[in-house]
C-alpha positions as CSV (number, residue, x, y, z in Angstrom):
1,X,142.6,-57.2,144.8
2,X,144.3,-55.4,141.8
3,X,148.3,-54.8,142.1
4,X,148.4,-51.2,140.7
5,X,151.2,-50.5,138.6
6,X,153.1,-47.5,138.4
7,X,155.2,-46.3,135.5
8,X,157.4,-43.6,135.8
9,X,159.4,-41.5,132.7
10,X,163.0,-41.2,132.6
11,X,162.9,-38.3,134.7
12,X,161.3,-40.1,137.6
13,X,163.5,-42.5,137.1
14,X,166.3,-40.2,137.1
15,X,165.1,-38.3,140.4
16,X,164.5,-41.6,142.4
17,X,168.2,-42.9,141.9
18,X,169.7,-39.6,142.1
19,X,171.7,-39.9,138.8
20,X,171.1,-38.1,135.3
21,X,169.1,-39.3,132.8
22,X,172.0,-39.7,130.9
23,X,173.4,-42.5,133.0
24,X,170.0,-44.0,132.3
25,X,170.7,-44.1,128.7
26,X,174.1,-45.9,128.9
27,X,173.1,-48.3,131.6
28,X,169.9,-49.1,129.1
29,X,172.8,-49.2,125.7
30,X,174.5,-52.5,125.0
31,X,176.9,-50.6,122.9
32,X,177.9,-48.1,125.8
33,X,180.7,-49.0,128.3
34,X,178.9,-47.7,131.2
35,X,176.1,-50.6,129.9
36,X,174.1,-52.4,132.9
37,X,172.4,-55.5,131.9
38,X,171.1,-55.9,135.3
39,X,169.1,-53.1,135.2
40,X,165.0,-52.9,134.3
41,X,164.5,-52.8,130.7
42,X,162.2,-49.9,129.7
43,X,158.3,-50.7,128.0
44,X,157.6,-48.8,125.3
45,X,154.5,-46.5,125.9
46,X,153.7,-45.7,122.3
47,X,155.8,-43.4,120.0
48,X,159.2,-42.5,121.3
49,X,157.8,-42.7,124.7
50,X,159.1,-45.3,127.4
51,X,158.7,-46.0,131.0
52,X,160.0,-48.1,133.9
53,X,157.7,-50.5,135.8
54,X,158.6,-48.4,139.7
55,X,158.8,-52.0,141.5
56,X,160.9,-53.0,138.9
57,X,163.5,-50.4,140.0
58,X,162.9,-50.8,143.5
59,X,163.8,-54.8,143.0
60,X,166.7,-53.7,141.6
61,X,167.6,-51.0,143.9
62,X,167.3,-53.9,146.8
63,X,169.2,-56.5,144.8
64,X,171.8,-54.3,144.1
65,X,172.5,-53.3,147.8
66,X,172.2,-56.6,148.9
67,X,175.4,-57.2,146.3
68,X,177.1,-54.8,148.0
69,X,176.0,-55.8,151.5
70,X,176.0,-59.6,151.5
71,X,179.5,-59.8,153.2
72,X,178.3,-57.8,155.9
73,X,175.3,-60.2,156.3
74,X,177.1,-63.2,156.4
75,X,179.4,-62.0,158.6
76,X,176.4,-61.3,161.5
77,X,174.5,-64.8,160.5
78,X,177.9,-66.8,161.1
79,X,178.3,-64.6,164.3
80,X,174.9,-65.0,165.6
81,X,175.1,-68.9,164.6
């Protein structure tokens, strides 16, 4: 069975994470100081045209609260040890 991939604009992107495409831009711009390496680097789809693999950004939507949660998870695996 085929994995089907989805690729979404900026604007999906945008919509999905509930930020502007503008935040987009810095987090994708080594030279900006808002600049997220962690975050899915865009494939170009031909032209000036690029695109986000959506599982891509859903990994990184998970990894990113699990960053911000994995205090809280150790906290109920030593409890429930």
């Amino acid at each position: 069975m085929a994995i089907e991939l989805r690729i979404l604009r900026i604007k999906e992107v945008a919509t999905k994470l509930a930020i502007g495409k503008s935040t987009i831009y810095d987090w994708i711009n080594p030279k900006s100081p808002r600049y997220d390496p962690s975050f899915p680097k865009p494939i170009k789809l031909g032209g000036n045209s690029i695109g986000w693999v959506s599982t891509m950004i859903d990994e990184w939507v998970t990894n990113k609260y699990l960053e911000q949660h994995a205090e809280s998870l150790d906290d109920v695996l030593q409890q429930s040890a």
